[in-house]
C-alpha positions as CSV (number, residue, x, y, z in Angstrom):
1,X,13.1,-28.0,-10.5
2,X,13.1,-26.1,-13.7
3,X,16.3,-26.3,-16.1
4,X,17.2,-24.9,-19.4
5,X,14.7,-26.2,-22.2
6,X,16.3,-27.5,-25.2
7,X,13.1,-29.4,-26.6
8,X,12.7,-27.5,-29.8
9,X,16.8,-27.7,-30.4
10,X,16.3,-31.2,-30.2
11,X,13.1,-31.5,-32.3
12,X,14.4,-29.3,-34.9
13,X,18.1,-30.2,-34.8
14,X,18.5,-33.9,-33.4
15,X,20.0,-35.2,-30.0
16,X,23.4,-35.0,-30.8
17,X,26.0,-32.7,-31.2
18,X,27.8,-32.2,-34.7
19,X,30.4,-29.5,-34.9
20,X,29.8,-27.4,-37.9
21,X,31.1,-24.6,-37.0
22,X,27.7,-23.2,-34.8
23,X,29.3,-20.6,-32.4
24,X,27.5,-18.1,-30.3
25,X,27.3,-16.0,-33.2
26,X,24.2,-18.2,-34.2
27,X,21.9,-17.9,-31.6
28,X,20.1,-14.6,-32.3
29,X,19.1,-12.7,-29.3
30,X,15.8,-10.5,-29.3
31,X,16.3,-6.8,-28.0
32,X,15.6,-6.4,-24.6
33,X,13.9,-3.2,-22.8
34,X,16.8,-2.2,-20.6
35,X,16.8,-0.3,-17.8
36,X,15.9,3.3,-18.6
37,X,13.7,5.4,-15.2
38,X,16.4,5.2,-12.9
39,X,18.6,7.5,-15.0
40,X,16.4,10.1,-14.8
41,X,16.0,9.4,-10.8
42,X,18.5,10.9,-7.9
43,X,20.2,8.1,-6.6
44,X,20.0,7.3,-3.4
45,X,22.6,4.8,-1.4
46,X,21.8,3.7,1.5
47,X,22.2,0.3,3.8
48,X,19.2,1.4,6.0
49,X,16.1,-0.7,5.1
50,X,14.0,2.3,5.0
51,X,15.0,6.0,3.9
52,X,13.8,8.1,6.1
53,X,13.4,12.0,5.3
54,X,11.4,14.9,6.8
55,X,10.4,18.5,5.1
56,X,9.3,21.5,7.7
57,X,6.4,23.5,7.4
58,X,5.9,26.9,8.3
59,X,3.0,29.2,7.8
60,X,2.8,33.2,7.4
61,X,4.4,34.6,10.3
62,X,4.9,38.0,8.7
63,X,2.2,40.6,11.2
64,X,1.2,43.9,11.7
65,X,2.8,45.6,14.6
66,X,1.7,45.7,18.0
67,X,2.9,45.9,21.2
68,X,0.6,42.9,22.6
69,X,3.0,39.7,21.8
70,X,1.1,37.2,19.3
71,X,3.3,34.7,18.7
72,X,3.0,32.8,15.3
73,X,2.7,29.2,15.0
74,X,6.5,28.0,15.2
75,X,5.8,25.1,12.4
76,X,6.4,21.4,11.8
77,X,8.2,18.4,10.4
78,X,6.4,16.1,8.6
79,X,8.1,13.1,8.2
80,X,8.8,10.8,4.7
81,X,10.0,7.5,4.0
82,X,10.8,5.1,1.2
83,X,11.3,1.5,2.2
84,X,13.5,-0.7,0.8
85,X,12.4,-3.7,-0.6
86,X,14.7,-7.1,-1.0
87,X,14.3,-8.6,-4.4
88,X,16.5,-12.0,-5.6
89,X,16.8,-14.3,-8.5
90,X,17.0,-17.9,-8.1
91,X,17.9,-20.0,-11.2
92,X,18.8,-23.8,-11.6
93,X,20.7,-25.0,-14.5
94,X,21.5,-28.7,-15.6
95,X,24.8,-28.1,-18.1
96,X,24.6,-31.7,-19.3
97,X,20.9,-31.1,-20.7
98,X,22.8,-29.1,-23.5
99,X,25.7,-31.9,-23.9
100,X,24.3,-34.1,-27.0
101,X,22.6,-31.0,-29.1
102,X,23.4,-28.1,-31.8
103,X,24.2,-26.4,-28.4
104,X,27.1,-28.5,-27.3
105,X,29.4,-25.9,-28.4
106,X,28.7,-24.3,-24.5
107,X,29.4,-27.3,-22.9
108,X,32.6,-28.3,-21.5
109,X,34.5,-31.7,-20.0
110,X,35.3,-29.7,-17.1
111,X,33.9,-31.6,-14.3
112,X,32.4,-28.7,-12.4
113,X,30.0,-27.3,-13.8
114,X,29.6,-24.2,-13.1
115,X,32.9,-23.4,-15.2
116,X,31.3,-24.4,-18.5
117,X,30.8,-21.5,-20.8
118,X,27.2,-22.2,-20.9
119,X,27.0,-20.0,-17.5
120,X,28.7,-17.2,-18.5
121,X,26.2,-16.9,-21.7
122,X,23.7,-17.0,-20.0
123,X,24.6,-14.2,-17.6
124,X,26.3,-11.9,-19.8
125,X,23.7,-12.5,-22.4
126,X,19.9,-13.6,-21.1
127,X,20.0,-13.1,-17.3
128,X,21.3,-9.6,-16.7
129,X,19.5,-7.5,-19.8
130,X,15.9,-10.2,-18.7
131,X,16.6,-8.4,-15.0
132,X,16.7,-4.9,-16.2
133,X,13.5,-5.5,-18.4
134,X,11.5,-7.3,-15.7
135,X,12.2,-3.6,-13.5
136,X,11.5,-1.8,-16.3
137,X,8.9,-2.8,-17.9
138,X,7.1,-4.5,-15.1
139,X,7.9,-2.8,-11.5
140,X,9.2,0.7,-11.9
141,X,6.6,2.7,-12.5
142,X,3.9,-0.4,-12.0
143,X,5.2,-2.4,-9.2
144,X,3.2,-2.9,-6.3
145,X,4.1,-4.6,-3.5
146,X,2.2,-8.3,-1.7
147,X,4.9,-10.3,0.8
148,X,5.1,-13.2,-1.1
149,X,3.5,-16.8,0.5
150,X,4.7,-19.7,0.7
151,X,3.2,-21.9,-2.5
152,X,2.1,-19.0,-4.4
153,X,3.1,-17.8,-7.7
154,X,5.6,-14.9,-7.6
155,X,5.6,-12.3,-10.4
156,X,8.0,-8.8,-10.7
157,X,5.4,-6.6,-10.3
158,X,5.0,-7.9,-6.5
159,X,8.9,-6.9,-5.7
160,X,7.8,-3.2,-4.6
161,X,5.5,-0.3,-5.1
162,X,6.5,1.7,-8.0
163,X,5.9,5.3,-9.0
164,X,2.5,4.9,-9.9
165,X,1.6,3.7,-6.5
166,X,3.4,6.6,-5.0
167,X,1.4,9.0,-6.9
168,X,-1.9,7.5,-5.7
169,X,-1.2,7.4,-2.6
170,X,-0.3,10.6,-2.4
171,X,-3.4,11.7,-4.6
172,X,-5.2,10.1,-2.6
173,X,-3.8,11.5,1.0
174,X,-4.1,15.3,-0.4
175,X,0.1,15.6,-0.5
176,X,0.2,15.5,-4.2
177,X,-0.4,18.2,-6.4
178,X,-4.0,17.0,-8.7
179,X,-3.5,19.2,-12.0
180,X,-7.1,19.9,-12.8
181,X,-9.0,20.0,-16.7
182,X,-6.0,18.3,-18.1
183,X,-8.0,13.9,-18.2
184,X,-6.5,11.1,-19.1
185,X,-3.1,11.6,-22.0
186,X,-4.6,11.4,-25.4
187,X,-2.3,11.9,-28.4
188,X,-4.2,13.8,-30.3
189,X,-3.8,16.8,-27.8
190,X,-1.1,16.2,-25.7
191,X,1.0,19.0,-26.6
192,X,-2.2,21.6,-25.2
193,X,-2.3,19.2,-21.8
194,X,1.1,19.5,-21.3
195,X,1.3,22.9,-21.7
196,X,-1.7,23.5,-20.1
197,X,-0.4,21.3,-17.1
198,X,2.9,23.3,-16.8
199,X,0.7,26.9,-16.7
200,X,-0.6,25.0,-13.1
201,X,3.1,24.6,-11.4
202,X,3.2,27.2,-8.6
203,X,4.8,30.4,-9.1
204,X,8.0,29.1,-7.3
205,X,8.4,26.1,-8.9
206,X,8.5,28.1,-12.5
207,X,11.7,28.9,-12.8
208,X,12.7,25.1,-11.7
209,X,13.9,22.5,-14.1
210,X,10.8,19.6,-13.9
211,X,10.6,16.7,-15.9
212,X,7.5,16.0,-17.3
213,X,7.3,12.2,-17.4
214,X,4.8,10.1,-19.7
215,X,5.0,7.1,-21.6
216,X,6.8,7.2,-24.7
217,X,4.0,6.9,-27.2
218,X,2.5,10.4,-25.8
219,X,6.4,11.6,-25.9
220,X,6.5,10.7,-29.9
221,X,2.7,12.2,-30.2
222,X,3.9,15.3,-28.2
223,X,6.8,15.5,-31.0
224,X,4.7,15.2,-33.8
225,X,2.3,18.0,-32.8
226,X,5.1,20.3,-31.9
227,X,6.1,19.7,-35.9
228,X,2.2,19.9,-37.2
229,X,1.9,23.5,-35.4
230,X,3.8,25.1,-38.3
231,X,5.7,27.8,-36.6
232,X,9.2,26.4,-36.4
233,X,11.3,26.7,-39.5
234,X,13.1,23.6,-39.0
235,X,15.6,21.9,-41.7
236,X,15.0,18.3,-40.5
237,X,13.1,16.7,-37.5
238,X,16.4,15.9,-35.7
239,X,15.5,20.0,-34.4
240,X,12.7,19.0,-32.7
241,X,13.2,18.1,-29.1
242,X,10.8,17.3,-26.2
243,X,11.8,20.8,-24.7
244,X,8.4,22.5,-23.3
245,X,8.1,26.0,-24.8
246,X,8.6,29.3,-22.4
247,X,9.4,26.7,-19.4
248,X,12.9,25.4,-18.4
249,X,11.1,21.9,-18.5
250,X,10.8,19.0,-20.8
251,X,9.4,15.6,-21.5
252,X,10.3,12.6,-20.6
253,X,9.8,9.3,-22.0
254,X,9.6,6.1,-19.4
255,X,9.1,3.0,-20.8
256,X,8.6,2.2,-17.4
257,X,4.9,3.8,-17.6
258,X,4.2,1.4,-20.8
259,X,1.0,2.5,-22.2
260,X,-0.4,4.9,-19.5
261,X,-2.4,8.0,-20.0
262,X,-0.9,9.4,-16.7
263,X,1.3,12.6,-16.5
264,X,3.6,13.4,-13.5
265,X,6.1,16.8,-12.9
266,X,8.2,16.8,-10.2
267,X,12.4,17.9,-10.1
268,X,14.4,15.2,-11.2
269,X,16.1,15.8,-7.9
270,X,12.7,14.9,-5.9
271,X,12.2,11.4,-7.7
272,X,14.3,9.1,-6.1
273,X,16.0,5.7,-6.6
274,X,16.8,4.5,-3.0
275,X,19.7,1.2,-3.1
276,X,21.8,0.0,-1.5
277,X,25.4,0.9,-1.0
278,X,26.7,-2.2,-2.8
279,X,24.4,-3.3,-5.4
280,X,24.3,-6.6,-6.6
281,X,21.6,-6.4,-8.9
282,X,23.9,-7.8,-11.8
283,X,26.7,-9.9,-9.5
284,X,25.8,-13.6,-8.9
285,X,26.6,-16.1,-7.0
286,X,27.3,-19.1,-8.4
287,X,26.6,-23.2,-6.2
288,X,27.2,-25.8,-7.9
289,X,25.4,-29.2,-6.4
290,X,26.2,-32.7,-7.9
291,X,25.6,-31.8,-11.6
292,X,22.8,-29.0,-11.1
293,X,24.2,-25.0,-10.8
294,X,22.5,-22.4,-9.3
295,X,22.6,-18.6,-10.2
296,X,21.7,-16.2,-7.8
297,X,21.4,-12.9,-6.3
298,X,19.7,-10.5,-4.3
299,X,19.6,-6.9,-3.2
300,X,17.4,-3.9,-1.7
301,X,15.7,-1.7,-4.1
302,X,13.1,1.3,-3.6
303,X,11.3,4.2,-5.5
304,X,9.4,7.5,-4.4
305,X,9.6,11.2,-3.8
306,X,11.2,13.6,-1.6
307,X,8.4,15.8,-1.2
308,X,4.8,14.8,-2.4
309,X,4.2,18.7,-2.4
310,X,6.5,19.0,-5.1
311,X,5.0,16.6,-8.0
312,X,1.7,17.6,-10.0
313,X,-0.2,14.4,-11.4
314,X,-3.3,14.3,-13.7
315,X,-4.2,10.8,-11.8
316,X,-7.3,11.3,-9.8
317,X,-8.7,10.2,-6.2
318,X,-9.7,6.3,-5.8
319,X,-11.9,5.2,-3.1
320,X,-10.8,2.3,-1.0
């Protein structure tokens, strides 16, 4: 049963705790990635544990007129869901381990536990903005999801299947859109791919707002090249934006998608963030046993698109 480590405190600082004035001012927090792909998602709230949709297609059923009756083919739905995937936290905290060190200024004589201000730090400060990274950077756009077994190690990326896996599977089933000649994001010509990419967007779809998501080092490459072309008179590079020339469309930076060389356009409306109607992602339940307190949480989560005929990727087809 793991507990807070305060090893190096105690190697560094001594076993004991001397008030000199140490408040939570002095520990120093590293930034976090926080949670960034779901604002540019259409939220979804739902108690169901799957999100079920359906588009209808029909055909040409304009004719030439006769007097025979040739009735067209009347259509169908093709059905679409998202599933829903439960996700928790499960921490263990020993208060007292923090009782004789520099830390002591989070402890408390309150006898339970779970009142000393040591919990609320850690919440407010370490807990909440390490769960919005972990989805971030780790299932959003990578997540793909194993049912966890018993004994096992279990890692964030196993919660769910993320956008990428929702773009291969649907490259791979011929629902979505392959944009073809474009390869692999490089930054050196990202600003022709994406252009070049947008040019392939049915007619229809033209005078739609897409996003055109990426990973942010192809969205500061796409930048830079706008600025090298030389035919903007611009005053400062705060002018620039990740607007897509000629096109109601524009870039989009997930840090979700890390380092990847993939592209994906689809309507913001179309890429979905399916939860449910309460979300408890960041509300905690708090046990306290004997000495030991345990934080915890859990709640339904799910990613994907509307309409797979309505995103263009420059991921290819994988063999199984």
């Amino acid at each position: 049963m793991a507990s807070v480590s305060i090893s190096e405190l105690v190697k560094a600082f001594g076993a004991y705790y001397i008030d000199s004035g140490q408040n939570m001012k002095n520990i120093l927090r590293m930034l976090t990635q926080g949670s960034v792909t779901p604002s540019y998602m259409s939220q979804v709230k739902t108690n169901d544990s799957v999100f079920r949709m359906a588009t209808y297609a029909l055909g040409e059923i304009v004719q030439p007129f006769t007097k025979d009756w040739n009735p067209s083919d009347p259509g169908k739905f093709i059905p679409n869901e998202i599933q829903k995937r439960k996700i928790k936290i499960d921490l263990d905290v020993y208060p007292d381990d923090i009782d004789d060190s520099w830390a002591g200024f989070l402890a408390s004589s309150n006898l339970a536990k779970k009142d000393w201000p040591l919990i609320k730090f850690l919440i407010e400060n370490y807990i909440i903005p390490r769960i919005q990274q972990d989805m971030e950077t780790q299932v959003y756009y990578n997540g793909v999801y194993k049912a966890p077994v018993s004994g096992q190690p279990k890692v964030a990326k196993d919660v769910m299947d993320g956008i990428e896996k929702c773009l291969q599977t649907g490259v791979n089933k011929g629902t979505v859109n392959i944009l073809t000649g474009i390869g692999v994001l490089s930054k050196a010509t990202v600003l022709d791919q994406v252009e070049a990419a947008i040019d392939q967007i049915s007619d229809i779809y033209q005078g739609t707002e897409m996003i055109v998501c990426m990973a942010p080092v192809f969205a500061r490459a796409y930048l830079r090249d706008k600025r090298s072309q030389g035919v903007y008179q611009l005053s400062s590079d705060k002018n620039l934006n990740l607007g897509i020339d000629f096109s109601p469309n524009r870039v989009v930076p997930l840090p979700s998608m890390g380092a990847s060389t993939d592209m994906f356009i689809t309507p913001k409306a179309n890429l979905l963030h399916v939860t449910d109607k309460t979300m408890n992602k960041e509300t905690f339940k708090i046990e306290e046993s004997k000495r030991c307190v345990s934080i915890l949480t859990d709640w339904h989560e799910g990613v994907g698109f509307g309409i797979d005929e309505v995103v263009w990727t420059n991921k290819v087809k994988t063999t199984v």
